[in-house]
N, C-alpha and C positions, 0 to 999 in steps of 0.2 A: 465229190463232196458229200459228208453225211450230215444229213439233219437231225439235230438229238431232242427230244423232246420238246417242248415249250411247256407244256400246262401237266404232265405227269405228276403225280402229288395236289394236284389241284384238282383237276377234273374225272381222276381214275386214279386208281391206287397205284404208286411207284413204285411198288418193288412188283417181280415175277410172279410170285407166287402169290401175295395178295391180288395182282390184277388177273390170273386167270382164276380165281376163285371169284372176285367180283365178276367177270364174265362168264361166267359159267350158272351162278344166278339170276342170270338174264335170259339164256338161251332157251329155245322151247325142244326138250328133246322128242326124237321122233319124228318131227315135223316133217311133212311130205313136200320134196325138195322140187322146185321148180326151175326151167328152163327160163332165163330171163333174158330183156334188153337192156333194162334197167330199174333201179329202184330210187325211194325218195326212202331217208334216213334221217334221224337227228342228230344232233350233235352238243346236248348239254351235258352236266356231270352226270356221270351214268349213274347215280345215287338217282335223278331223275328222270331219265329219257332211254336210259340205259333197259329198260324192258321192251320199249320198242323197237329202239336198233339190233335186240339179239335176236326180235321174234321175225327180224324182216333178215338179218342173216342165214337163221337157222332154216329160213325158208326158199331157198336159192341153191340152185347149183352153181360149183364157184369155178368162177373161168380162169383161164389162162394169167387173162390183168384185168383190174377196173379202173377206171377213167374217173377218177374222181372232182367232181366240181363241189368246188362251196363256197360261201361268201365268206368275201374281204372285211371283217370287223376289226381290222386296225389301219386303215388307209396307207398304207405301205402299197409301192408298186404302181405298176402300170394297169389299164382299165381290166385288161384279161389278163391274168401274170401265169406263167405256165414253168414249171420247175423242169427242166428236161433233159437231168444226168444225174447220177449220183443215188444214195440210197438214204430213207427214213427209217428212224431206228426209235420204239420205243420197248418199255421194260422187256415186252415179253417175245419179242424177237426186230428182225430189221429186214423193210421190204426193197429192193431195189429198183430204181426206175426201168419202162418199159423205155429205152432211149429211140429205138426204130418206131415204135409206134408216137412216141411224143416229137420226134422228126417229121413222121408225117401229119400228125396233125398240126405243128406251125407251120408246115409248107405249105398244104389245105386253106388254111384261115389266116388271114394277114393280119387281122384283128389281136390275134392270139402273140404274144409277147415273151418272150424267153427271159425269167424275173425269178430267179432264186430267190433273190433278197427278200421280196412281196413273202415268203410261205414261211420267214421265222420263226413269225410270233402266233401265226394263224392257227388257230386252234378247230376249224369247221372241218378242216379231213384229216389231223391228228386223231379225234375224238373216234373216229372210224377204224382206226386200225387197230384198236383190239379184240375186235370181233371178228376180221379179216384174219389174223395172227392165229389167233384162238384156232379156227376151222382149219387154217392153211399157211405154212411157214414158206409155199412154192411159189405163192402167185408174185406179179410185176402190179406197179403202179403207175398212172400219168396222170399229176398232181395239177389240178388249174383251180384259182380261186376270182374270183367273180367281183368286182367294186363296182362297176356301172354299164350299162346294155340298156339300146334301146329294144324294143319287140324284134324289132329287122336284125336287129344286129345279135340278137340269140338265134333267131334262125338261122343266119347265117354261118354261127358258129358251131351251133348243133350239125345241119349240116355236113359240114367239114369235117367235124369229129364223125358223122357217121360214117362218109366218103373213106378216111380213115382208118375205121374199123372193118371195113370192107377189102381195102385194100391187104390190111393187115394176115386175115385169113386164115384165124385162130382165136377163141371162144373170149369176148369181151363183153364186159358188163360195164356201163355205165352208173355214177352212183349220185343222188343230187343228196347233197348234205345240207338240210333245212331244220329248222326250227317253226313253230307256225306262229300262232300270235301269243304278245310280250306285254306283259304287265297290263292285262285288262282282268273281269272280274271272271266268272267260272262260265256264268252265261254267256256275255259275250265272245266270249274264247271260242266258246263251242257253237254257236251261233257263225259267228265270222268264219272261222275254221272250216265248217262245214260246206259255206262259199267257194273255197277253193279246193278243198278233197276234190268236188263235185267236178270242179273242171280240169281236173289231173286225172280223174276218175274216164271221164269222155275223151280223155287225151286231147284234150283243148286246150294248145299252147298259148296263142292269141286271148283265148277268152282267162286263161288263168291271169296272164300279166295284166287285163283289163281290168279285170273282178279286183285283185291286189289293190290297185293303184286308185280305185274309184271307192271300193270300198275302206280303203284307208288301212286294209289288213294288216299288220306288223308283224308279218312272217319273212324271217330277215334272208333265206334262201331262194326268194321267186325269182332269182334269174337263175342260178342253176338249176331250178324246178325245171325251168321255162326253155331252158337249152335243152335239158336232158328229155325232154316230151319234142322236142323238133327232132331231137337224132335219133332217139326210139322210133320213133315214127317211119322217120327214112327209113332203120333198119327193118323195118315188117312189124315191127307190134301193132293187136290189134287191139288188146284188152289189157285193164290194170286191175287190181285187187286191191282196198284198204288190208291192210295187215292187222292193224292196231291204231288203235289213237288213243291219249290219256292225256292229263292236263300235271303242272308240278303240285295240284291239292291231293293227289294222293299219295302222295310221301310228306309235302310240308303241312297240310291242312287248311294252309291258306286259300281261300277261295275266292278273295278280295280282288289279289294280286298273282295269277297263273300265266303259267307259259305253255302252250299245246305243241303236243307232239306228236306228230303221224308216220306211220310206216305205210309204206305202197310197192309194189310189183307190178312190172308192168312187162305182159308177154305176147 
């Protein structure tokens, strides 16, 4: 099965050539490439969020496949819906599923739901592959999008993914596709925001989904955040890096109404 775009023309430019020219003014050349577990990324119109997802690509060495999580913003699907045959295809090339590694992670995780349908319209790890495309036309994908998790039940699925990538026994990168907080002013953005860098930062999986849920944060990614810091973790990470962080007032100038955006490595 091929998945053909959903949001192309919306959230990134649809033709080839326009979209690797908008990626390519994103990216940080040069950038000294790191060995990763995994990273935290955005996923708006790359007109806004689009500088920090290329400064956290450009800053990575790129594996074999990445395990993409991101949240479910159209309620389609099952709570974990995992895409696990077939290939995604947008303007600027088409990735193929990692099928043995996305086997063994629904075999791992019973939580975890074989749900093509869930990733049609989802746009939180389309928004991702053209920075992925851009660097590497070789790598594989294992595509899971996120609707509802309790704290137990991200660990347990991070977990499993990381059990997974062990087994697998070939260079995987895990990727949480997040947005941070939504329609607040410039200060509260950064203020709130900061609460939660803070505990992605300490690799504090527990304390991030706590801090989210108490503080009220409207960072629409905290469970993929929140898996993807249990399975790093398994996997040996011991340290995360901010990459970048910016709000949408410095492309709109609205400072009323921002949305933040953070980039993170975590090695």
């Amino acid at each position: 099965m091929k998945r053909t775009p959903a949001v192309a023309g919306q959230f990134y430019y649809g033709t080839a050539a326009k979209l690797k020219q908008q990626v390519e003014q994103c990216i940080v050349k040069h950038a000294k490439k790191e060995r990763v577990f995994g990273v935290v990324s955005p996923h708006a119109g790359l007109i806004y969020s689009g500088a920090v997802a290329g400064a956290v690509y450009s800053a990575i060495e790129f594996p074999e496949t990445f395990v993409l999580l991101g949240p479910n913003h159209t309620g389609l699907g099952a709570p974990i819906s995992l895409m696990d045959a077939g290939e995604w295809e947008i303007p600027t090339g088409t990735l193929p599923i990692d099928e043995k590694l996305a086997h063994m992670i629904a075999v791992n995780v019973s939580l975890v739901k074989r749900d093509a349908g869930a990733h049609m319209f989802e746009h939180s790890i389309e928004v991702q592959l053209p920075f992925i495309t851009y660097f590497s036309q070789h790598v594989k994908i294992v595509p899971v999008i996120m609707l509802a998790a309790s704290v137990e039940e991200c660990r347990m699925i991070g977990e499993g993914i990381a059990r997974a990538i062990k087994a697998a026994d070939y260079p995987v990168v895990i990727v949480a596709s997040s947005d941070m907080s939504h329609y607040v002013t410039e200060n509260v953005a950064r203020q709130k925001d900061a609460m939660a860098i803070d505990k992605i930062l300490a690799l504090d999986a527990e304390g991030l989904y706590e801090t989210v849920r108490k503080e009220r944060i409207s960072m629409c990614g905290y469970l993929p955040v929140t898996t993807m810091l249990f399975a790093a973790k398994a996997l040996g990470a011991q340290s995360a890096r901010l990459v970048k962080y910016t709000t949408s007032a410095e492309v709109s100038g609205d400072y009323d109404q921002v949305v933040g955006y953070a980039g993170v490595v975590l090695r």
